[in-house]
N, C-alpha and C positions, 0 to 999 in steps of 0.2 A: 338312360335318362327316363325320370318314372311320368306317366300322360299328363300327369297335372303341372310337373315341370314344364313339360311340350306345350301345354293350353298357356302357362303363364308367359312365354317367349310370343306363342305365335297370336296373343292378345298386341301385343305391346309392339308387335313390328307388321299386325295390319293397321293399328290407329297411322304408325311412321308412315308404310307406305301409302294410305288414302291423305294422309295430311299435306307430303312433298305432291301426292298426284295431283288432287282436285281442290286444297285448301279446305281451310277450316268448313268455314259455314257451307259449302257445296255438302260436305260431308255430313251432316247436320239432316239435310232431306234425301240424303239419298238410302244411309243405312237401316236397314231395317229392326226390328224386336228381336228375329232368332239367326242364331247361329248351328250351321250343321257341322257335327264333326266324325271323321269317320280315320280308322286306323288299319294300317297294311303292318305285313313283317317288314318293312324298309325305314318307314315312314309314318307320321299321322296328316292329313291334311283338312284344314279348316275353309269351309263354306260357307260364303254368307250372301244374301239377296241384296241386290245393289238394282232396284227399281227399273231406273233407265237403261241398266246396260245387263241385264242380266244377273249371272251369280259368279263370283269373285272365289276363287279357289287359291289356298294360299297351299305352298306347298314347300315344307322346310328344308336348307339340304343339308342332312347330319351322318360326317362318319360316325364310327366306333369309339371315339374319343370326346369330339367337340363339333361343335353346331358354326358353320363354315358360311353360310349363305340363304338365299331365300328365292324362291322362283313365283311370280302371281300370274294367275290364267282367271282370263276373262270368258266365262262359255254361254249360249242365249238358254241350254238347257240344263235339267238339275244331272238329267237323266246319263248326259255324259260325262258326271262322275262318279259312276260305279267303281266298285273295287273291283271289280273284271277288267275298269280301260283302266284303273289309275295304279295298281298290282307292277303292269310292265314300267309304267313309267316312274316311278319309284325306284324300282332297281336301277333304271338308269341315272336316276339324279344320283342314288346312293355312292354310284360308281364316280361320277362326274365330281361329289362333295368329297371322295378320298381323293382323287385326282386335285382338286382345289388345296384340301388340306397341306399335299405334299410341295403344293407349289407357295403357299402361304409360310410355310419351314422355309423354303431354298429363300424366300425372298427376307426372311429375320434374317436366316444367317449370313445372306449378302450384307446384309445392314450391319451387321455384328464385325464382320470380317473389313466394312470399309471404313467404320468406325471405331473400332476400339482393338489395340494394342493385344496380341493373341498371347504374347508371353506373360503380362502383368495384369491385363485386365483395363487397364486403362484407357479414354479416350484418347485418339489417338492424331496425326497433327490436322487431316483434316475436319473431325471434329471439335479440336480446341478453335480451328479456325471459325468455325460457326460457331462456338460457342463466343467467343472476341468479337464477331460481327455483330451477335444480338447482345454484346454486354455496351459495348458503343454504340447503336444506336439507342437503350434505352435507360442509359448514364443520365443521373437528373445533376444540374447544374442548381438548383433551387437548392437540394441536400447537399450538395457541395459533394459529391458524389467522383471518386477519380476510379480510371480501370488501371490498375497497376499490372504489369506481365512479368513476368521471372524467368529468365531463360539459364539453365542450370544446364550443365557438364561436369561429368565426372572425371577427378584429375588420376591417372593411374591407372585407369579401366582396362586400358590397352592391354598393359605388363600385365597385370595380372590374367586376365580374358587369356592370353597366347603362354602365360605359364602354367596358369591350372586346368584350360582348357573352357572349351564351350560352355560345359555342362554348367561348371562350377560360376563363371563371368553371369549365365542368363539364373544363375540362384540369385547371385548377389546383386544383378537389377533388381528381381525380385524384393529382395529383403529391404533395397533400398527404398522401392514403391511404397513399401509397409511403413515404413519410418516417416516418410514425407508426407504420408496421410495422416499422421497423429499430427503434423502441423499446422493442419487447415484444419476449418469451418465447413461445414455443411454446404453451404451456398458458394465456397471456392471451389475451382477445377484445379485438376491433376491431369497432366495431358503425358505421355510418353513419347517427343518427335523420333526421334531415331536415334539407335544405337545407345549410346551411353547418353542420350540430353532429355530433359525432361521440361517441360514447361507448364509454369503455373499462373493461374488466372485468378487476382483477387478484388472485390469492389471495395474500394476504404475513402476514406475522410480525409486523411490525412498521411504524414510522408512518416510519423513514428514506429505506425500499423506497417510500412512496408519495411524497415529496417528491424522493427522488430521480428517479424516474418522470416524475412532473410539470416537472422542471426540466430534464430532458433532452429530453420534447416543446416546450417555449419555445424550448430553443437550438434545437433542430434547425426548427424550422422560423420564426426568425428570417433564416436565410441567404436572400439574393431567389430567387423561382421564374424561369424564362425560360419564355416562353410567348408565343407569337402575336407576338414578335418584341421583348418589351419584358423588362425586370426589372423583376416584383412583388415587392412585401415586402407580407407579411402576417404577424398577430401572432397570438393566441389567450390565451383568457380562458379559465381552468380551476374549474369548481365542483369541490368531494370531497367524498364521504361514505363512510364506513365502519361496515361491521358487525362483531361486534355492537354496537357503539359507538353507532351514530348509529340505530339499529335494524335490526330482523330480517328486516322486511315489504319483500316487492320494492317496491311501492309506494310505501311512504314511504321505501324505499335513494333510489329515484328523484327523489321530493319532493325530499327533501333536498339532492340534488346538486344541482338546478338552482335551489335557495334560493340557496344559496352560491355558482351560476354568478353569480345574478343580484347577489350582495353583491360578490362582485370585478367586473363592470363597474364598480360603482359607486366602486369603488376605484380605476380609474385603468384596468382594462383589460390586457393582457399581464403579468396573472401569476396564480397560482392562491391558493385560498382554500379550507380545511374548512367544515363546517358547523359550527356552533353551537347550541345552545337558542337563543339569545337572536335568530337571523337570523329563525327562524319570529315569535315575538313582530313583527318588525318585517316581518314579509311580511305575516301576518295585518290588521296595519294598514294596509301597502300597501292590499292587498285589499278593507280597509272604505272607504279617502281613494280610491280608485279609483272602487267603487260608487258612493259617493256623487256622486262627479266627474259620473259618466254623468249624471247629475238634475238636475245644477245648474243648467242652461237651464232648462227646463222649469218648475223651482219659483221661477225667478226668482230663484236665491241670486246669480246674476253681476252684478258692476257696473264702469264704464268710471271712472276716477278722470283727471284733467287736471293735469299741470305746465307751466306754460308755459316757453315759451321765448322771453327778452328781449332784442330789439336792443339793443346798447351806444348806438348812435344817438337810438331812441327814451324807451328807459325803460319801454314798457309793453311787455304779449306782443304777437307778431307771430302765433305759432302757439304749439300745444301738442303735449304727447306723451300718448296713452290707453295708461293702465294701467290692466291686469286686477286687480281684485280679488274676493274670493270670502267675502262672508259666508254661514259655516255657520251650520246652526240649534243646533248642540250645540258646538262648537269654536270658534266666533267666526269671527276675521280669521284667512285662511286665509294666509301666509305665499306668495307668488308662486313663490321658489325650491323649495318642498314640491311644488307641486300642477302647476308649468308642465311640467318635468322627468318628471312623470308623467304627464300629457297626452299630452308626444310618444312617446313609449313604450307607451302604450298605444294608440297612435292616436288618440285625442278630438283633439288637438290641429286637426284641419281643421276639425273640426265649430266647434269652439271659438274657431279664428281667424275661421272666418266671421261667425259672430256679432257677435266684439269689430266685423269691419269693417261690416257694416251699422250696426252702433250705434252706432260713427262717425262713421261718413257723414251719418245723420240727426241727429247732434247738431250737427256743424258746421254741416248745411243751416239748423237752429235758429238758430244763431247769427248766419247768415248772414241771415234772413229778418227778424233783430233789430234787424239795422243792422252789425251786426257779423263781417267777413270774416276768421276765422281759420284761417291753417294747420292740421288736425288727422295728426301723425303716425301710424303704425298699425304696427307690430313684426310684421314677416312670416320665420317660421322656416325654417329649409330645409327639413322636411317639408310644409311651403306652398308654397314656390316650386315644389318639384320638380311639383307638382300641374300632368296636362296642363291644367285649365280655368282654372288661377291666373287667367288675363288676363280669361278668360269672366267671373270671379267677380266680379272688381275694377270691370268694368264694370256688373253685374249689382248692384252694390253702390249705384253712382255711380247710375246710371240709377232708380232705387227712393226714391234719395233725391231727386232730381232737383239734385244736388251737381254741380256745376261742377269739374273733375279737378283746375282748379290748386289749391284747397282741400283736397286729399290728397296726402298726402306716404307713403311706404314705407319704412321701415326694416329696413335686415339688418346682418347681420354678416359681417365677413372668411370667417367658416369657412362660412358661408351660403354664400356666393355662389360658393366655391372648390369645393365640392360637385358636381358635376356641371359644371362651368361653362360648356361651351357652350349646357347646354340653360336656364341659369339666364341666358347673355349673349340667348339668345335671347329668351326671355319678358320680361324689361327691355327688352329695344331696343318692344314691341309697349306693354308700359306706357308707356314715354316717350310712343309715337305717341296715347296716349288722353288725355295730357296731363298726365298724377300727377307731382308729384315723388320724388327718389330719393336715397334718401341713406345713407351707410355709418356704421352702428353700432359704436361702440367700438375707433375707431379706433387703430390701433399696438399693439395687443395680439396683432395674429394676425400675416399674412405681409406685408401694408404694401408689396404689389406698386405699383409705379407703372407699371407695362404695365398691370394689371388697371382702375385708375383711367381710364387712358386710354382702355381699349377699352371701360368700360360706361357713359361718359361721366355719372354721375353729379350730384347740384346740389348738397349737402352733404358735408362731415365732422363727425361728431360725433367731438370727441377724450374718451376714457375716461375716467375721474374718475380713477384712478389715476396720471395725468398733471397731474392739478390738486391735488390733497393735496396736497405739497409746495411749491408755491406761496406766497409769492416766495424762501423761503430756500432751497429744494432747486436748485443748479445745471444738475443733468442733467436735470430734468423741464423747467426756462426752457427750454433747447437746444432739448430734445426739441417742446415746444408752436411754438417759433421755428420750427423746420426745418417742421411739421405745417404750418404757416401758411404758410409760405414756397411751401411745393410746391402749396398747394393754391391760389393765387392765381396759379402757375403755368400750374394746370389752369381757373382760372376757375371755380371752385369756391369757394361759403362757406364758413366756421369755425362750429361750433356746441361748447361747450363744457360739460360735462357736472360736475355734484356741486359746484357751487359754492355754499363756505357761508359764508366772510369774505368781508369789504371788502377784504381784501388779497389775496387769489384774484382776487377780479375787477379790481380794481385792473390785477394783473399781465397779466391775459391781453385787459385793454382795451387796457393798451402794446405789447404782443405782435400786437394786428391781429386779435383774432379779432372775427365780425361778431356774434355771439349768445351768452348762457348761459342755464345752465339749473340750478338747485339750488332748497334747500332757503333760501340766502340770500335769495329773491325769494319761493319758495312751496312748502311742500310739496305734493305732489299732491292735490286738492282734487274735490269732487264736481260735475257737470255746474252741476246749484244751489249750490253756495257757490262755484265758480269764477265763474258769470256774475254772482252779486250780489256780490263783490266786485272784479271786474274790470272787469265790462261794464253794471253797473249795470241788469241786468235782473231781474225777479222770476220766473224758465221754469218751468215744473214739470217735473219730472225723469222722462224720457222712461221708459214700460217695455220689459220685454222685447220 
C-alpha cells in the first residue's frame, strides 16, 4: 500500500475514533493545526497533539495483503515516539495484524459453512430460516404484500442417486440449482434444505404470481438433465404456504409447507399444492396411525390372515397368500391400504415385513408338522428387497422355523423389482439358490417386460383381478389373460389368478389354461385357526407374536 494510501485511511479512522471517543464538539478544541507523521519497515504511524492529554499516536495494523485493525496510544511525551521505541513495536502489531487476518478468514468461512449449502452454493436451511424471519416481520399489509414459501422435492432422486452414483446425483442437484435460479427475481431466495428439497422464498401480491412461479419450476425442470453420459428426467413435487394466510410464525410458514409437500405426493407427485386447514387435521392423524403403527408389534395388535390358493386340478388349496392385518384397540380393522402406505414412508415397513415373515414361516412349519404341506406366499416391497441382508433375513427366517425353502414363496411387483434392478436381479438369483419360490405380483399392470421375465427366471404369475372382473363378457380382458397364459408357459412358468368371485370367472380362466385362483369365490382370507379347521381339519392354536 503506497504512504499516501496509508495517510488517506489513517486520516479517516482518527476523525472515527476521536468522534466515538470524546464527541464531536470536544474534538473541535482539542485537536490541534499539525500532524506528525513518521514511517518504519512494518508500518507508518500518525501523531497528533491533543492539548489536554498529550499526543495521540495512531498506529495501523496491516498485513501483506489488507489493513486488519487500528491500535491508538495516548503518550504525555513526543519524545516517546521515536523510531527506535516504535521500530519493535511495529513488528509486533505486524505479527498480531497476520494473526488477526488469519482469524478474520476462519471466521467468513465459519459463516460460509453455517450458511450456505457447500455443493450448490446456496443459502442454506438455516439461512432461509432468517431470511423468512426478516421477510415476516417486514411484510407490509398496506402493499397487500404476502410471503409465499415453496417447499420443493425431487421425485426419483433416490433411483437415480444409487444407480448412477454420488458423483453423477450431487451434478444433477447441481444442474437443478441452475435451472430454478432462472425462475426467480433478484429480491427471491433459493434455499437448498437437504438432500434432494429445496425451498423458495417469494414476496408477491397475489396468489397468480405464486402458481405461476410454481408452474414454471415444473416445466423448466421437466426437460431431461445430461449428466455422466445419460438423459435424466426428473420431476418435482411442490408443497405452498402463504402468509398471512396460512400464518405469521416462521415455524408453522414452514409446518405448513411441508404438510402440503407431503398432500401432493400423495396426489400423484409432479405438481404443486397449498395448504389447507383441513391437511393439518389429516397430518395430525397421520401422526397418531403412525405412533400407534410403531406399538403394534409389541402389543400384539398384528395378525397374518390366509387366502388360499386353488389348483384348477385339485379343488383344494395348494398354497396360500399372508395378509397383514392390524387390530386396533380404539379403531378396529385397520384397513391395509391406510397403514401399509404408511409403513413404507415412514420406514417401519422392514421391521414390519420381518415380522409378517417369521410368522410365516412358523405357521406353514405348523402346518407342515400337521400333516399338512402348504405353500405360504409372503409380499416383499421394494423398500425390502433393496435391503442389503434381504437374502440374510429370508434365511434367518427359514432357519428359525426349521421350514423347508420350497414351502415359501416371495411375492413382488413389476415396479418392485424394476427399482433398482440389477441389485433387486441380484438378490433373487441368491433367493432361488436357498430354494423359495418367486413369483410376480399383479401382473400386466406395470411394464410386462418379457426380457425382465426371462432374466429373473421366476415360477409364477399372478395375473391382477382387474384382468378378471370382466370375465367372461369383457373381450379385451379373455385376450389379455389368453396372451398372459400363453407367454408364460412359454417361459415355463405357472398362471395364478387373482379376485376370483363367480363360477363364470373361473369357469373362463380354467378354459384359458390358468393353473390356480385365488378369490373370495373359494375363501375370503381367513385366520391361521379358522383356515386350518376349515380346510385342513386341524384344531392349532393360533400362534403369538
Amino acid at each position: 500500500m503506497s504512504t499516501q494510501g496509508i495517510r488517506g485511511i489513517q486520516h479517516k479512522l482518527i476523525v472515527a475514533v476521536a468522534v466515538s471517543s470524546v464527541g464531536t464538539a470536544f474534538l473541535a478544541g482539542l485537536l490541534t493545526t499539525y500532524i506528525l507523521f513518521f514511517s518504519s519497515a512494518h508500518a507508518s504511524v500518525l501523531a497528533m497533539k491533543v492539548d489536554t492529554l498529550g499526543f495521540m499516536a495512531i498506529l495501523p495494523l496491516l498485513t501483506s495483503s489488507s489493513y486488519v485493525g487500528l491500535l491508538v496510544l495516548v503518550v504525555l511525551s513526543l519524545a516517546l515516539l521515536t523510531l527506535f521505541m516504535i521500530r519493535p513495536l511495529t513488528r509486533q502489531l505486524h505479527s498480531a495484524a497476520e494473526q488477526l487476518d488469519v482469524i478474520n478468514a476462519s471466521r467468513e468461512r465459519i459463516h460460509e459453512l453455517s450458511n450456505y449449502d457447500q455443493l450448490t452454493g446456496l443459502p442454506n436451511w438455516r439461512s432461509l430460516y432468517d431470511h423468512l424471519n426478516l421477510a415476516l416481520d417486514t411484510r407490509s399489509d398496506y402493499h397487500r404484500e404476502q410471503v409465499a414459501l415453496l417447499f420443493l422435492n425431487l421425485d426419483r432422486f433416490k433411483v437415480i442417486n444409487e444407480s448412477l452414483g454420488h458423483a453423477a446425483g450431487d451434478q444433477l442437484l447441481i444442474e437443478v440449482a441452475r435451472r430454478l435460479k432462472f425462475c426467480l427475481g433478484e429480491q427471491d431466495i433459493l434455499a437448498r434444505a437437504a438432500g434432494d428439497e429445496f425451498l423458495v422464498l417469494k414476496v408477491v401480491h397475489d396468489r397468480e404470481e405464486i402458481e405461476s412461479l410454481a408452474g414454471d419450476i415444473l416445466d423448466r425442470l421437466h426437460a431431461p438433465f445430461a449428466i455422466a453420459g445419460h438423459q435424466l428426467y426428473v420431476a418435482a413435487t411442490i408443497g405452498i404456504s402463504v402468509s398471512p394466510e396460512h400464518g405469521q410464525d416462521t415455524d408453522l410458514l414452514l409446518k405448513h409447507a411441508d404438510t402440503a409437500l407431503i398432500k401432493a405426493k400423495a396426489q400423484g407427485r409432479n405438481c404443486y399444492q397449498f395448504y389447507s386447514p383441513e391437511m393439518s387435521v389429516i397430518s395430525q392423524e397421520r401422526f397418531a396411525l403412525e405412533h400407534d403403527l410403531r406399538h403394534a408389534i409389541s402389543r400384539g395388535e398384528l395378525e397374518l390372515h390366509y387366502q388360499a390358493q386353488v389348483p384348477f386340478a385339485a379343488g383344494v388349496p395348494g398354497g396360500v397368500e399372508a395378509l397383514l392385518r392390524w387390530h386396533h384397540p380404539t379403531r378396529g380393522m385397520v384397513p391395509p391400504d391406510q397403514f401399509i402406505p404408511l409403513a413404507e414412508e415412514s420406514g417401519l415397513i422392514n421391521e414390519i415385513g420381518d415380522w409378517v415373515l417369521h410368522q410365516a414361516c412358523r405357521q406353514a412349519k405348523q402346518w407342515l408338522d400337521s400333516g399338512y404341506p402348504i405353500r405360504v406366499s409372503v409380499n416383499l416391497s421394494s423398500i425390502q428387497l433393496q435391503q442389503e441382508n434381504i437374502v440374510e433375513l429370508v434365511r434367518d427366517s427359514l432357519r428359525q422355523a426349521s421350514l423347508p425353502a420350497c414351502y415359501l414363496e416371495l411375492e413382488l411387483t413389476e415396479s418392485c423389482l424394476l427399482k433398482e434392478f440389477e441389485r433387486s436381479a441380484r438378490s433373487l438369483r441368491k433367493l432361488r439358490l436357498l430354494g423359495v419360490s418367486l413369483a410376480m405380483d399383479d401382473f400386466g399392470t406395470g411394464y410386462s417386460s418379457l426380457s425382465y421375465l426371462k432374466l429373473l427366471r421366476l415360477h409364477r404369475l399372478k395375473i391382477d383381478r382387474s384382468f378378471v372382473t370382466g370375465l367372461p363378457a369383457d373381450q379385451g380382458d379373455m385376450a389379455i389373460v389368453s396372451t398372459i397364459v400363453a407367454m408364460a408357459r412359454s417361459l415355463g412358468l405357472e398362471v395364478v389368478a387373482e379376485g376370483v368371485e363367480t363360477e363364470q370367472q373361473r369357469n373362463s380362466l380354467l378354459q384359458l389354461g390358468c393353473d390356480e385362483y385365488q378369490g373370495f369365490l373359494f375363501s375370503k382370507p381367513l385366520s391361521a385357526c379358522e383356515f386350518g379347521q376349515r380346510f385342513l381339519q386341524t384344531e392349532q392354536v393360533q400362534l403369538s407374536g
